[in-house]
C-alpha positions in Angstrom: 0.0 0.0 0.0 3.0 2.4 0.8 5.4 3.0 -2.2 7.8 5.8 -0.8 8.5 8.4 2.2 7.7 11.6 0.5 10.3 13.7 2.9 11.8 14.3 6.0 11.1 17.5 7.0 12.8 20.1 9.5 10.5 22.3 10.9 11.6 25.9 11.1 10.9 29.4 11.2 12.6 30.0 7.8 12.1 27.5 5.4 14.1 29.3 2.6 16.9 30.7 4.7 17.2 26.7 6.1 16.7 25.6 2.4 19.4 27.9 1.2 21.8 26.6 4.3 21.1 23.0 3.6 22.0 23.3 -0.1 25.4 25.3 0.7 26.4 22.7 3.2 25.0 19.9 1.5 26.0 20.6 -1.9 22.4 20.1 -3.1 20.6 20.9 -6.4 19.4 24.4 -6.2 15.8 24.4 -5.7 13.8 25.3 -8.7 10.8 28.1 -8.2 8.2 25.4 -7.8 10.3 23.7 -4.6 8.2 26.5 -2.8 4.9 26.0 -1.4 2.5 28.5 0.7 -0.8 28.1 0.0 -3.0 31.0 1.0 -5.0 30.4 4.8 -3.6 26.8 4.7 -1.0 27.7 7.7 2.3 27.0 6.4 5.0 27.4 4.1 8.0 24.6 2.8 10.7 24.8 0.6 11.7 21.3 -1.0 15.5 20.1 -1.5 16.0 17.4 -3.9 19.3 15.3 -3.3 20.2 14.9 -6.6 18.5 16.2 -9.9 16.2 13.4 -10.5 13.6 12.8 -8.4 14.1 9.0 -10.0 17.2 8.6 -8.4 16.4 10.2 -5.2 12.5 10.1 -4.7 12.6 11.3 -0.9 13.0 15.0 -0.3 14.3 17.4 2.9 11.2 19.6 2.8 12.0 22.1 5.8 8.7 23.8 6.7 7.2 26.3 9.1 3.7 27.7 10.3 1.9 30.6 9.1 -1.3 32.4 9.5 -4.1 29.9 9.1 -7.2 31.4 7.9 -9.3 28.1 8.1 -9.1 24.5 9.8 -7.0 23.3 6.8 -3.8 21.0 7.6 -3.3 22.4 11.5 0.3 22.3 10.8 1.2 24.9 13.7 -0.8 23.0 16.5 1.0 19.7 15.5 4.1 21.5 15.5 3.2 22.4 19.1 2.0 19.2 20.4 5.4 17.8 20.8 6.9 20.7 22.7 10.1 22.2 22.8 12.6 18.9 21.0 15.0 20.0 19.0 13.8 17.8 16.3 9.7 17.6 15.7 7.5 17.0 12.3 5.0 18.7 10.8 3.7 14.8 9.3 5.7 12.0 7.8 4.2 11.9 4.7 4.0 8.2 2.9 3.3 8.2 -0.7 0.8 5.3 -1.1 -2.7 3.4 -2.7 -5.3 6.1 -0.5 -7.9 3.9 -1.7 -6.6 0.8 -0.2 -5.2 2.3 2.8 -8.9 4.1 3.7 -10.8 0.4 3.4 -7.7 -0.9 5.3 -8.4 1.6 8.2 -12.1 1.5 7.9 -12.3 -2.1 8.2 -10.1 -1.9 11.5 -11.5 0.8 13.0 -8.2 3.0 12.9 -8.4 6.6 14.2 -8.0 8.6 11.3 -9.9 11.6 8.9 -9.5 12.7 5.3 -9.5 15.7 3.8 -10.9 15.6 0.4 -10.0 17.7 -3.0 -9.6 21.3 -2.5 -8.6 23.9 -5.1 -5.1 23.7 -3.7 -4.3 20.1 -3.3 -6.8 17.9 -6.1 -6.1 14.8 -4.2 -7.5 13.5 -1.0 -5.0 13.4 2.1 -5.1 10.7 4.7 -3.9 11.6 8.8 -3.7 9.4 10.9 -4.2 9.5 14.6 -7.0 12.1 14.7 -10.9 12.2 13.6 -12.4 15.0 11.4 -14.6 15.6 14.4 -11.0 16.0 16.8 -8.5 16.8 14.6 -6.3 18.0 17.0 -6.8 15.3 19.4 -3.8 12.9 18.2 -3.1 9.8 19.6 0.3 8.5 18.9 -0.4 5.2 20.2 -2.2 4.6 16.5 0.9 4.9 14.1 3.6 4.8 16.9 4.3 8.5 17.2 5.2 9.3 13.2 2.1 11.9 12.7 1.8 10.0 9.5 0.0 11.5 6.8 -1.4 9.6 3.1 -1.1 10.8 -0.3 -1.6 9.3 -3.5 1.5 8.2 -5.2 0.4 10.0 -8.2 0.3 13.4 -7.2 3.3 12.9 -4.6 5.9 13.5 -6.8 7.7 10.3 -6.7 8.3 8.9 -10.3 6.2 5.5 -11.2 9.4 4.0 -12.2 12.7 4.3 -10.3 16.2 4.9 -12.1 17.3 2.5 -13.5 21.4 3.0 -12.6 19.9 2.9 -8.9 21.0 6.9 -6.8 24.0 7.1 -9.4 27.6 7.3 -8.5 28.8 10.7 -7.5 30.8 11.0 -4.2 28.3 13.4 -2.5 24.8 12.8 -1.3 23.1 10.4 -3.5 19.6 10.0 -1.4 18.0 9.9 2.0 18.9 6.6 3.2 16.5 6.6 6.6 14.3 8.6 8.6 14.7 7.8 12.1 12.3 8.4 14.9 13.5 7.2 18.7 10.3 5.3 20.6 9.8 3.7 23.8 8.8 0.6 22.9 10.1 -1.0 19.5 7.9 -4.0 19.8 5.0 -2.2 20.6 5.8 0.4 17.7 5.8 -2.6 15.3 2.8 -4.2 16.3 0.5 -1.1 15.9 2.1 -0.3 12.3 1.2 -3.6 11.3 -2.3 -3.7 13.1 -3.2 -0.2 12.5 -1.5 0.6 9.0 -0.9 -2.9 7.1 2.7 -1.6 8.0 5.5 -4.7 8.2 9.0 -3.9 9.6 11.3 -5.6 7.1 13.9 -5.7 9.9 14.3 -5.8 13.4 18.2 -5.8 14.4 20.1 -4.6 17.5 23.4 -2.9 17.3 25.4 -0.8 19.3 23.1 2.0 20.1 19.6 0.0 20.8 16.8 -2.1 18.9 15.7 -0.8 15.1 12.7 -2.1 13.4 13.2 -1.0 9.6 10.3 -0.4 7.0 11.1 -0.3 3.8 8.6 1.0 1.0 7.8 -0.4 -2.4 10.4 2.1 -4.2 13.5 0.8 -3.5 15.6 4.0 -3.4 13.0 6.0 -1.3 14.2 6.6 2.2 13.5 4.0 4.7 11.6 4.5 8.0 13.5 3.3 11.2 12.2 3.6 14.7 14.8 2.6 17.3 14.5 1.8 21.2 17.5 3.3 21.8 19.8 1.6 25.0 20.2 4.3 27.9 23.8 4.2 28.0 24.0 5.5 24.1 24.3 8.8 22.7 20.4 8.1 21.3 19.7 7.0 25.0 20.8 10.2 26.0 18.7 12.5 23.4 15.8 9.8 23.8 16.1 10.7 28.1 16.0 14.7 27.5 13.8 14.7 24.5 11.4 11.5 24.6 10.2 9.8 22.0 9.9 11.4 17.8 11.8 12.2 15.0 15.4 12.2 15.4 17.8 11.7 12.0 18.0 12.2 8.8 20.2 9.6 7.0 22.2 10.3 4.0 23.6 8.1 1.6 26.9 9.5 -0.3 29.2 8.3 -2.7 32.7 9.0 -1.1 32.8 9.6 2.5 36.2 10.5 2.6 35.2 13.4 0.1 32.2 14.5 2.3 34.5 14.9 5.3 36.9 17.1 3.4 33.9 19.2 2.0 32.1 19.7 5.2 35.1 20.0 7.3 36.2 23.5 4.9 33.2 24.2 5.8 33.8 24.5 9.7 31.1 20.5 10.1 32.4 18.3 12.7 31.8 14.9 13.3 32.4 11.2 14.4 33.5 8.7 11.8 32.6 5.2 12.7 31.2 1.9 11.3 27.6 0.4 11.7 26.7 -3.2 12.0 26.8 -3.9 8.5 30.1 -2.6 8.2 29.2 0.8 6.1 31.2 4.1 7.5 29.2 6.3 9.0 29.6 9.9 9.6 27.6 11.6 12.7 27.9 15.4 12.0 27.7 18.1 14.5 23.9 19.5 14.7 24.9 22.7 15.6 25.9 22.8 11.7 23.0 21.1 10.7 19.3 23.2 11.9 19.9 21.7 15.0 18.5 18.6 13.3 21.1 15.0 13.4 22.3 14.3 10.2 24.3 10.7 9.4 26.3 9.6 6.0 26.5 6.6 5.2 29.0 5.1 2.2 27.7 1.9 0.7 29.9 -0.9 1.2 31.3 -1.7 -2.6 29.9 -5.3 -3.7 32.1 -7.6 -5.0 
């Protein structure tokens, strides 16, 4: 039912200043005039940052978004925003690119919290959110999707391409896609169990490595980031943010072609950060969030395949 992860978005209080940081640091395609999105009374604005020119080769964006003057009860994006207090890191929705069809009969039959909001003259597709009712949309229970404020759209007018590239996210040395989306929860096993029960949602991994328990999704594109909801162990540096902060969004996880590159880049550019290697034996790179919107950011170089 779920093809891709539209984006991982940064909420902020200047989505085109952020943008415009993100790109320098990042060395991302310049956004094009349509990356820019404020319709009138709906509450927000966003600026979207493609990772590479494609959207075939990199379907998942870094959409950095921030409230505005709402004029009717559209997409309550500044009360969401507030609901999870002062973190560091908090969503505005994790927005899956799916079948709305099937997903709305899948939540119907099981009686799944949820509401729709149908066409409108700015978005001519219907939008699935999960967690609340049309009759209490601000009343979210993150017990429903595990905390991920997850909202539907159809695949069709998401912006993800049908077909993915064929040469997979290409072979430059710098950011080739959004690898992962990670959200820290309390309870990984309960997490999984209520995706599966409540959204048709099956982790297609559950491993434990050196900082705590992960439960991976995986969507049907196959170079659209992953989702990854980790029980984090208290002794680890995502204990640590997990103890302050509780449970939500924490990382954004981006796949790059040369590592060693990336280091050199970021660190002319003043970006510190801890080199080490993951279970799977890929080096990782943990940069400083001071440098990064506050927000964690992680490389991650492939492992070459034989």
């Amino acid at each position: 039912m779920y093809d891709a992860l539209v984006s991982a978005d940064i909420v902020t209080d200047d989505p085109d200043g952020a943008a415009a940081a993100l790109v320098e640091l990042l060395g991302l395609p310049a956004p094009r005039p349509n990356a820019f999105l404020e319709p009138e009374g709906h509450g927000f604005r966003a600026a979207w940052l493609r990772m590479q020119p494609s959207l075939r080769s990199a379907p998942t964006r870094i959409e950095l978004i921030g409230a505005r003057p709402r004029t009717a009860p559209h997409d309550y994006v500044e009360e969401r925003i507030d609901a999870q207090g002062n973190r560091p890191v908090r969503t505005h929705a994790t927005v899956l690119a799916g079948d709305v069809e099937a997903v709305i009969k899948h939540l119907r039959t099981n009686d799944v919290r949820h509401r729709v909001t149908p066409v409108s003259e700015d978005f001519a597709f219907p939008r699935v959110w999960i967690g609340v009712t049309a009759d209490d949309p601000l009343g979210y229970d993150a017990d429903v999707d595990a905390g991920l404020w997850i909202e539907v759209v159809p695949t069709s007018s998401s912006g993800v391409p049908a077909v993915p590239a064929e040469d997979g996210a290409g072979d430059g040395p710098g950011v080739r896609r959004i690898r992962a989306r990670r959200f820290l929860v309390d309870d990984v096993d309960g997490a999984v169990r209520a995706l599966d029960a409540n959204l048709g949602l099956v982790a297609t991994s559950v491993s434990t490595h050196e900082y705590g328990v992960s439960a991976t999704y995986e969507l049907g594109n196959p170079l659209s980031a992953a989702l990854e909801l980790c029980q984090p162990r208290a002794d680890s540096e995502l204990g640590a943010f997990h103890r302050e902060w509780g449970p939500g969004p924490h990382a954004i996880v981006l796949e790059v072609g040369d590592l060693d590159y990336m280091e050199t880049v970021l660190a002319d550019r003043g970006v510190t950060g801890v080199t080490s290697t993951n279970a799977d034996g890929e080096r990782i790179r943990r940069l400083d969030p001071s440098s990064t919107l506050g927000v964690p950011f992680e490389l991650v170089e492939p492992r070459a395949h034989p």
